[in-house]
Rosetta silent file (secondary structure, phi, psi, omega in degrees, C-alpha in Angstrom):
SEQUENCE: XXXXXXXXXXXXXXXXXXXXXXXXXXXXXXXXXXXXXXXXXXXXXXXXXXXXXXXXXXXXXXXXXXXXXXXXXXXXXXXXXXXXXXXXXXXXXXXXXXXXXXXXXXXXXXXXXXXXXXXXXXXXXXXXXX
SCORE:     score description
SCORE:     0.000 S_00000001
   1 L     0.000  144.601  163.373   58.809   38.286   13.963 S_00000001
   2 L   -65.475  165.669  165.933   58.473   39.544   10.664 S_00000001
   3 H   -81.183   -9.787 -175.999   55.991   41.905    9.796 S_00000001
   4 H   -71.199  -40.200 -171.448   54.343   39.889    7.089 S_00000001
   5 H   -70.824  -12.261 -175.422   54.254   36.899    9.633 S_00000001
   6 H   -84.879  -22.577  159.444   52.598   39.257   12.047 S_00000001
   7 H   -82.986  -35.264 -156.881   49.389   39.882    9.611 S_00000001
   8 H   -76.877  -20.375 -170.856   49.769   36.378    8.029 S_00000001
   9 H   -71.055  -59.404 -152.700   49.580   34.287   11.458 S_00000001
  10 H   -52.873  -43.560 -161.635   46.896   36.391   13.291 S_00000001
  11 H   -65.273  -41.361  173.208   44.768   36.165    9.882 S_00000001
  12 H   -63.897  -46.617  167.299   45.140   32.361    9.540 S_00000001
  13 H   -44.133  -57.689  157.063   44.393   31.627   12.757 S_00000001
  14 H   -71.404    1.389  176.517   40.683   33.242   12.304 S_00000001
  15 H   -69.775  -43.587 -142.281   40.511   31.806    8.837 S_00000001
  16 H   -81.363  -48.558  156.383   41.218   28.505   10.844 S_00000001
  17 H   -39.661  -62.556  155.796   38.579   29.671   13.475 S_00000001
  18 H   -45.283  -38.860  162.245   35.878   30.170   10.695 S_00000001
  19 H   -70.541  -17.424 -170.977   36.106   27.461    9.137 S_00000001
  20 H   -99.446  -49.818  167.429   35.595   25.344   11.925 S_00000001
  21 H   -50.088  -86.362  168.960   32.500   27.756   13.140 S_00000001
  22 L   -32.107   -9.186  141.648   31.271   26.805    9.309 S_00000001
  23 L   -72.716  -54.237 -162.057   31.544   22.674    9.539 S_00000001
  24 L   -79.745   48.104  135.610   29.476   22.550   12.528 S_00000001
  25 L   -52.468  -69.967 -178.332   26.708   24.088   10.149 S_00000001
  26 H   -22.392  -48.493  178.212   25.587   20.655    9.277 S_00000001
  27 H   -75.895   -5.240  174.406   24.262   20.323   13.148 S_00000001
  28 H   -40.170  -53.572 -153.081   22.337   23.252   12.789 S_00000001
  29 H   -76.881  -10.527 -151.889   19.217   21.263   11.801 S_00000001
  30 L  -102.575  -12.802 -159.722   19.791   18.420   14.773 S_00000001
  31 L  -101.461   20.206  172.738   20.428   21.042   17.686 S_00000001
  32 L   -91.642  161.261 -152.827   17.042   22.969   16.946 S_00000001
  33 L  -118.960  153.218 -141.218   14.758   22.505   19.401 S_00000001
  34 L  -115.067  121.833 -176.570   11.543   20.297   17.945 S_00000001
  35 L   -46.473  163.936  144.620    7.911   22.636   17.977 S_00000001
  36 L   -58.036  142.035  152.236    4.705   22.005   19.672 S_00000001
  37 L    51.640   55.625  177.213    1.745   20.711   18.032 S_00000001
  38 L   -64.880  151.146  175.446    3.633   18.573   15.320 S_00000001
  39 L  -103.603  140.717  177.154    0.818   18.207   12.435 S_00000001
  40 H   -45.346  -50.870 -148.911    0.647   14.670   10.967 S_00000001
  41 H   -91.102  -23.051 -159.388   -0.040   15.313    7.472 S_00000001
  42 H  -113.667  -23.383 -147.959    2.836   18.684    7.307 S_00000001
  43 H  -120.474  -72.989 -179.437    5.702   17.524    9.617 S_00000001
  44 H   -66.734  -51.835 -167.183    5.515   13.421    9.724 S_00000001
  45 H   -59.030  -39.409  145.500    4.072   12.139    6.635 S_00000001
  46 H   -20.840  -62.675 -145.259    6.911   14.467    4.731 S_00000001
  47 H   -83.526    1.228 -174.179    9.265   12.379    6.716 S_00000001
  48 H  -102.003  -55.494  171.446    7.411    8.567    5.736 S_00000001
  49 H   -54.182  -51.656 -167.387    7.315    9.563    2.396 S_00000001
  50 H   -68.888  -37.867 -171.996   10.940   10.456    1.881 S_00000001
  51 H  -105.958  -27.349 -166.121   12.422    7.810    4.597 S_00000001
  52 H  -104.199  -51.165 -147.356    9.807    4.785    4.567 S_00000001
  53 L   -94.947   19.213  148.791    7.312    4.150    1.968 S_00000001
  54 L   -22.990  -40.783 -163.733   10.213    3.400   -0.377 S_00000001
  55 L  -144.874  -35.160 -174.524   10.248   -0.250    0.709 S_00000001
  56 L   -76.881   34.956 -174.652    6.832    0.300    2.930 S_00000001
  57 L  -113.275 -157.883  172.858    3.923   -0.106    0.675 S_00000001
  58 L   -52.689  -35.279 -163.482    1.622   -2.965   -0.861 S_00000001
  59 L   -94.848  -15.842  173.260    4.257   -4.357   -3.211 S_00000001
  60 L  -153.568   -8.992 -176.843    6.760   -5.297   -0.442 S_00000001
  61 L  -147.767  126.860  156.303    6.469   -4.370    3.005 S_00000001
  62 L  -122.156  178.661   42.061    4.360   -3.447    5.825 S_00000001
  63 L   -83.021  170.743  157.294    2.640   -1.196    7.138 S_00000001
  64 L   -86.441  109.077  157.727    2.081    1.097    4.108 S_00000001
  65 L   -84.274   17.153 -171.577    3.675    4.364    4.717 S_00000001
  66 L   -91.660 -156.354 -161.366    2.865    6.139    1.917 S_00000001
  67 L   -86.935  146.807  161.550    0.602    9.544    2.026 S_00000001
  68 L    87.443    5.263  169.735   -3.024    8.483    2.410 S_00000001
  69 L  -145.929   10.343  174.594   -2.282    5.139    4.300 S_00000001
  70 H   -86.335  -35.896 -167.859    0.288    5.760    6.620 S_00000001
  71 H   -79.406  -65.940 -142.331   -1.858    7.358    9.720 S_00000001
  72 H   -66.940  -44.288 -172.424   -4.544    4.369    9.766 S_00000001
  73 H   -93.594   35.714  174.905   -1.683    2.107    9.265 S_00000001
  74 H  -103.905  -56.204  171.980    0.691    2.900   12.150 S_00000001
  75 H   -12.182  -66.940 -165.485   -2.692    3.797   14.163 S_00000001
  76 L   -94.966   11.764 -171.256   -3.947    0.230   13.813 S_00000001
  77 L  -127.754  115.105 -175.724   -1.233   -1.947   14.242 S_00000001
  78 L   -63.183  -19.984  166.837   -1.115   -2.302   18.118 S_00000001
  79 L   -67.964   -2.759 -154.465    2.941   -2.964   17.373 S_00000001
  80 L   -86.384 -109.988  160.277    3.118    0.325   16.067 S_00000001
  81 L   -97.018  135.114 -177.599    2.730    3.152   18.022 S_00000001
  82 L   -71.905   31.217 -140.871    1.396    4.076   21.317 S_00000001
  83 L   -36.219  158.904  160.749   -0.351    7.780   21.527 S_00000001
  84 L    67.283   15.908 -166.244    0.819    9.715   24.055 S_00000001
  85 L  -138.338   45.051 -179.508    3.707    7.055   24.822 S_00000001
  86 H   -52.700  -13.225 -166.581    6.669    7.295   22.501 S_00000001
  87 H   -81.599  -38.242 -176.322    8.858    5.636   25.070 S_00000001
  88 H   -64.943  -13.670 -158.508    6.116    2.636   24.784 S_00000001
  89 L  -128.334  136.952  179.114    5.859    2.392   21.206 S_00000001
  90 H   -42.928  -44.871 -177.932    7.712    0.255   18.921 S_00000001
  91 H   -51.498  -61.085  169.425    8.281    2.488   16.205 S_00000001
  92 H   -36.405  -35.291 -165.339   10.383    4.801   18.210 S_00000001
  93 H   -64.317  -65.172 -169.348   12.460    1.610   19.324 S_00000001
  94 H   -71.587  -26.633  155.758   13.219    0.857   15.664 S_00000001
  95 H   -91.962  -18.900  171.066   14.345    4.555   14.471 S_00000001
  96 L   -99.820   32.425 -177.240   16.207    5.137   17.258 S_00000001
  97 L    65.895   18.359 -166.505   17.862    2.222   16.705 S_00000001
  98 L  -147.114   40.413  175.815   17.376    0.143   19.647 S_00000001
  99 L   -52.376  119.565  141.093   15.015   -2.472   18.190 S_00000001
 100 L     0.695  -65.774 -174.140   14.887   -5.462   20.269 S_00000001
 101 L  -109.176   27.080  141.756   14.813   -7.900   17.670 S_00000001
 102 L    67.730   32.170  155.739   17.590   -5.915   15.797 S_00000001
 103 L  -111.381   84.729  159.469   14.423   -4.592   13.341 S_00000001
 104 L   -62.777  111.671  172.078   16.063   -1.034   12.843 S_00000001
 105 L  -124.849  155.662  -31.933   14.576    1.150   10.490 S_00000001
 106 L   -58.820  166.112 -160.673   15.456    2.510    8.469 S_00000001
 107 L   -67.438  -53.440  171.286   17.516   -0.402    7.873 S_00000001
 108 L  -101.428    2.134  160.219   20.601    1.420    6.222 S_00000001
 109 L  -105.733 -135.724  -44.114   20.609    5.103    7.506 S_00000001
 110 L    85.136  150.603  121.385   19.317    6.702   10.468 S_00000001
 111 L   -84.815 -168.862 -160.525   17.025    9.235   10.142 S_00000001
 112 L   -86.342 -175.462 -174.267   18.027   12.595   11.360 S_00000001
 113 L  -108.309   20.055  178.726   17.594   13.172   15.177 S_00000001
 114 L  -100.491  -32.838  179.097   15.319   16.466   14.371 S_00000001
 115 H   -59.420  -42.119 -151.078   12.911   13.545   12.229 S_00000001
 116 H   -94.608   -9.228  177.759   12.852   11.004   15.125 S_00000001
 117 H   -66.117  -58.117 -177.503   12.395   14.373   17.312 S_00000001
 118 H   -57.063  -37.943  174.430    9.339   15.012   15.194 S_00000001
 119 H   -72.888  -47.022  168.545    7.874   11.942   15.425 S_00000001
 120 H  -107.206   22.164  143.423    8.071   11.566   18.789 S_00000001
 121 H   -63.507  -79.757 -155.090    6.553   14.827   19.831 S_00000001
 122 H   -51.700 -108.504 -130.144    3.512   14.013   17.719 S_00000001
 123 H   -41.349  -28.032 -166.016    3.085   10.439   19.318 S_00000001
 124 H   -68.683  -32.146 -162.095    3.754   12.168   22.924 S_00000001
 125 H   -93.991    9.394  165.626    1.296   14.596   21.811 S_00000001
 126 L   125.990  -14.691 -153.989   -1.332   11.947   21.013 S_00000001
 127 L     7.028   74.320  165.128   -0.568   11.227   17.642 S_00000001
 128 L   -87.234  135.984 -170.864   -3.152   12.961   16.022 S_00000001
 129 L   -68.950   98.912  162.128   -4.247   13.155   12.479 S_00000001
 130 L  -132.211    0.000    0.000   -3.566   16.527   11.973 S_00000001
């Protein structure tokens, strides 16, 4: 071997290493592990505003997701959610994709799996306005 190939290989090979370390960045946020004692109003309602009440409010869809009507209306619609029972409750069905009746929400993304994490800690945890 030359000697230039003997610095230039070793060094590409950990550029090639780094870079690769430095993609799977992106998963950082899904491979976190999801807290205790999600708060409604800090952790979910963030995530209704941003992914749902786009299309969920008064003028076209419901429930209303937006801030100041989203906890009563998931609460009160016995299709909604389930406290203490995310496996039981629709909403989880329908962000994790595995609506029944093929109503997936949202309809053309996903949400992240750290959101649908969030949410359904809170419902397991009672899904209290907090």
């Amino acid at each position: 071997m030359k000697p230039s190939t003997k610095i230039i290989l070793p060094s590409a090979l950990a550029l090639g290493f780094l870079l690769t370390a430095c993609d799977n960045d992106k998963f950082a946020e899904e491979l976190r592990v999801v807290k205790d004692n999600v708060s409604f109003a800090l952790d979910i309602q963030p995530i209704l505003s941003g992914q749902c009440a786009g299309c969920h409010n008064p003028a076209n869809v419901n429930p209303d997701l937006r801030k100041g009507f989203a906890y009563s209306s998931l609460t009160e619609d016995e299709e909604g959610i389930i406290p203490g029972d995310s496996e039981g409750s629709e909403l989880m069905e329908m962000l994790e994709w595995n609506s029944a009746d093929g109503n997936n929400m949202p309809p053309a993304t996903p949400i992240s799996p750290l959101q649908i994490g969030l949410i359904k800690k809170w419902i397991d945890e009672g899904a209290q306005n907090n």
